[in-house]
N, CA, C and O of each residue as an XYZ file, in Angstrom:
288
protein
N      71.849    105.245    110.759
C      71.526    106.180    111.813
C      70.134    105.863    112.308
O      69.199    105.630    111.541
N      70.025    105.865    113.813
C      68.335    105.688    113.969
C      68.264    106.735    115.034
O      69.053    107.106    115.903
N      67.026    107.097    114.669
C      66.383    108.306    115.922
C      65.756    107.745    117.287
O      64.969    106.808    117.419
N      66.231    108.444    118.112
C      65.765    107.967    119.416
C      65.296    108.982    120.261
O      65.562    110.179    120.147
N      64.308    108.255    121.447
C      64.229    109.725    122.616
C      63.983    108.730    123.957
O      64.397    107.573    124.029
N      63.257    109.397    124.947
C      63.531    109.053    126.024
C      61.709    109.113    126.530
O      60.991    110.108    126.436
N      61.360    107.956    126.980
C      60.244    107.677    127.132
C      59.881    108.290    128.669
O      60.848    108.950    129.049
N      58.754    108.280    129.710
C      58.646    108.859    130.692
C      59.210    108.080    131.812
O      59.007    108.574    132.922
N      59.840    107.030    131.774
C      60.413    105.920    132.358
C      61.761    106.293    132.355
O      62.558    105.800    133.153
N      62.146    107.318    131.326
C      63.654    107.339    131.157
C      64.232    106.405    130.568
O      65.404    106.135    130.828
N      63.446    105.663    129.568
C      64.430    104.481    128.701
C      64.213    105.266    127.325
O      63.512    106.133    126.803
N      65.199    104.456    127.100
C      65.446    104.698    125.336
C      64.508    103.711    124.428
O      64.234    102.512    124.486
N      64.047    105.095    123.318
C      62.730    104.129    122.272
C      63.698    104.819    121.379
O      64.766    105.424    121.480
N      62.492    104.308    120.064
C      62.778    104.662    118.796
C      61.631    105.594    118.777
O      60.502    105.428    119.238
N      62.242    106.818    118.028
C      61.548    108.168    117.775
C      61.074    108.653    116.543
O      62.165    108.575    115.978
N      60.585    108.940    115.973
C      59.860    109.612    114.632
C      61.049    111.033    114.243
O      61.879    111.574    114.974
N      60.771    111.231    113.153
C      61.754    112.793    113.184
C      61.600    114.007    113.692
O      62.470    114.809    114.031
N      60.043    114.130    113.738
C      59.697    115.299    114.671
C      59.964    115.122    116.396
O      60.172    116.075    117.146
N      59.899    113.567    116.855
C      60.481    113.626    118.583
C      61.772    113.423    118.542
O      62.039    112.766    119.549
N      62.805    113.638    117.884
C      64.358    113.126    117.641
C      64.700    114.053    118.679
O      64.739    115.284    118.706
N      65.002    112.925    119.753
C      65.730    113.642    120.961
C      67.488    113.306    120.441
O      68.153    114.314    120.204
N      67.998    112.300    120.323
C      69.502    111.926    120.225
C      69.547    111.067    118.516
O      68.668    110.285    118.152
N      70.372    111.327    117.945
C      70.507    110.188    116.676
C      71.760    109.245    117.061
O      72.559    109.738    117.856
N      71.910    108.489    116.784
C      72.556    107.046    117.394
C      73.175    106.675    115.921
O      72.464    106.649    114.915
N      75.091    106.286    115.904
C      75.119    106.749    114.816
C      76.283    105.048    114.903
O      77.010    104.707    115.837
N      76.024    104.268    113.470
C      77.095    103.119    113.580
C      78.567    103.461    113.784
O      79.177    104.426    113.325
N      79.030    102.445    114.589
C      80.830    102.779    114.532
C      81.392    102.864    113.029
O      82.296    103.700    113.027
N      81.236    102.420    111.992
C      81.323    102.429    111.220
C      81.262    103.976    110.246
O      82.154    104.481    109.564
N      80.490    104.236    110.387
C      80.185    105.698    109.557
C      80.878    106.555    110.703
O      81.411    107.572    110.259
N      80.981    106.395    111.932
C      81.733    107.471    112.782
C      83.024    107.411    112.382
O      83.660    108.460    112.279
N      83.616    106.169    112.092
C      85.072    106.242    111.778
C      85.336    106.611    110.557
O      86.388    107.069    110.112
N      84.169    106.358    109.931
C      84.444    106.680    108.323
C      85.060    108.380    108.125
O      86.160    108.819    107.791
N      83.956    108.936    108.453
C      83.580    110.456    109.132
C      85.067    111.016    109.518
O      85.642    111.846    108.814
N      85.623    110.475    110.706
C      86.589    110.980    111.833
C      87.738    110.921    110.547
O      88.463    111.902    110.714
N      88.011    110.453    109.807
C      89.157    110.094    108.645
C      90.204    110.257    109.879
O      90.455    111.438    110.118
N      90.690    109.562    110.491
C      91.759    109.213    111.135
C      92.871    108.195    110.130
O      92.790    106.979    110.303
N      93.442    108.496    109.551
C      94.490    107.698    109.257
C      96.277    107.250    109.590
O      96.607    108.322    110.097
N      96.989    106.775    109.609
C      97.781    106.800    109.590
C      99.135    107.648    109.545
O     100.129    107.685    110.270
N      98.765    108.279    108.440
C      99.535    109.931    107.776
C      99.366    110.985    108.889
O     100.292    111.723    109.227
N      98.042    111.020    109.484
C      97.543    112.066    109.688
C      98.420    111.889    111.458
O      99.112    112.644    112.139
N      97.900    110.478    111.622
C      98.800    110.378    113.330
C     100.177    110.222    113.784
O     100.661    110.136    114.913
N     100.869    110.204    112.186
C     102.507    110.245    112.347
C     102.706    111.969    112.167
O     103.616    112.491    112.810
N     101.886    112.782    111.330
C     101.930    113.857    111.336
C     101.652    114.595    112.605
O     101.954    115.787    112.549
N     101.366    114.357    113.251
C     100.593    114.567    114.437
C     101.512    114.835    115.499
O     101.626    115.804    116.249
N     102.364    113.380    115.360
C     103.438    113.304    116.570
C     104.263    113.658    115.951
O     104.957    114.215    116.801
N     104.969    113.818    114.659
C     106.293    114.710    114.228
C     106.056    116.188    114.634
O     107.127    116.719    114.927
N     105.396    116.703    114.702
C     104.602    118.442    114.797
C     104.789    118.121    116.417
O     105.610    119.008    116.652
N     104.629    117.589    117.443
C     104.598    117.324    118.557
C     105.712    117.369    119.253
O     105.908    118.131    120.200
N     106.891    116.136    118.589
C     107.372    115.732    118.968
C     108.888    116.997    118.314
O     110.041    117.058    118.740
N     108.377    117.627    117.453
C     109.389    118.307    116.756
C     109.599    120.036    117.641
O     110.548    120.786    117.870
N     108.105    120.042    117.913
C     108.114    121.575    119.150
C     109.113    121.089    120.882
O     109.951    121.595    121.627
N     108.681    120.412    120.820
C     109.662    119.920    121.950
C     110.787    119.754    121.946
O     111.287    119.955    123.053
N     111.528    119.440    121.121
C     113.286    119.396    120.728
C     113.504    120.195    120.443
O     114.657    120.398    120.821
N     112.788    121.807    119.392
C     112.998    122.573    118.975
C     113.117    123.725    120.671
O     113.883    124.558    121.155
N     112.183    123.235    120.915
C     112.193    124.315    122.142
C     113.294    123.900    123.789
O     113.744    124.625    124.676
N     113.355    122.467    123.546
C     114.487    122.375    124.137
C     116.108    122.877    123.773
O     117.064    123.161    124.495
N     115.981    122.851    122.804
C     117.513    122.962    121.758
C     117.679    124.815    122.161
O     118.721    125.343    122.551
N     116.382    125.505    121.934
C     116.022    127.175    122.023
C     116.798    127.734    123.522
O     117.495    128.653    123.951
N     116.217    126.637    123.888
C     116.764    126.661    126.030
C     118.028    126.415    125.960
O     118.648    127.240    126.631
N     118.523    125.853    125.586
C     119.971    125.205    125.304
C     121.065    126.182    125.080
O     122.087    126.181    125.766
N     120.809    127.133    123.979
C     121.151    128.201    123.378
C     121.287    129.412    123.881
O     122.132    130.289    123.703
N     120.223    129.334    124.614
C     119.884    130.461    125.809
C     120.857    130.435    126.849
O     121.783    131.239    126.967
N     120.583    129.397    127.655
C     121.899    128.671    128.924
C     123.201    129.103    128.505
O     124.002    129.775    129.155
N     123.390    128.377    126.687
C     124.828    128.191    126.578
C     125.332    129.980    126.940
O     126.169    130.418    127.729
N     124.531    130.583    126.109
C     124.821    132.297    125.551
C     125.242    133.012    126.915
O     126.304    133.610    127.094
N     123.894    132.788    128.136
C     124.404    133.728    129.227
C     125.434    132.958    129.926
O     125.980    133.549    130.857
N     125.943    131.359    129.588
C     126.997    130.996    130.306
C     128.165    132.250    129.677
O     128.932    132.831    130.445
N     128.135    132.505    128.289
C     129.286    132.974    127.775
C     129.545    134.493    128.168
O     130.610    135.073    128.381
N     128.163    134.978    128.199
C     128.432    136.556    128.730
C     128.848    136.226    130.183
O     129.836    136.907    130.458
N     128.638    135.788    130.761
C     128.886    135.391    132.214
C     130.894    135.258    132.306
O     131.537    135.696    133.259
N     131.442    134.649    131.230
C     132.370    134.142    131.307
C     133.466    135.769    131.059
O     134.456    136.125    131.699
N     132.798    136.413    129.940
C     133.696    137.603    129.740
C     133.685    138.667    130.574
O     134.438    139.619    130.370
């Protein structure tokens, strides 16, 4: 991690801890951090992908039902 701020020019320096305008952080430790894995992004789209069929199938049921009161 390194500390940075913004000089009167508007460029980016390196900052002390008391001027820490922004901390600047490696891709590395961000991804570490984010724990994105695998598990987590198939879980992700089953939960996704499972409200959508469920709620289509719900509609389905619905249609079929007032077709049937409709019919008697």
């Amino acid at each position: 991690m390194l500390c940075v701020g913004l000089n009167e020019f508007d460029q980016v320096v390196a900052a002390t801890a008391e001027n820490c305008a922004y901390v600047l952080v490696e891709s590395n430790d961000y991804f570490a951090s984010a724990s994105l894995d695998s598990a987590a992004i198939a879980e992700s789209f089953g939960w996704g992908f499972g409200v959508v069929i469920s709620l289509w199938f719900l509609s389905y049921c619905v249609k079929a039902g007032t077709k049937a009161i409709k019919l008697l």
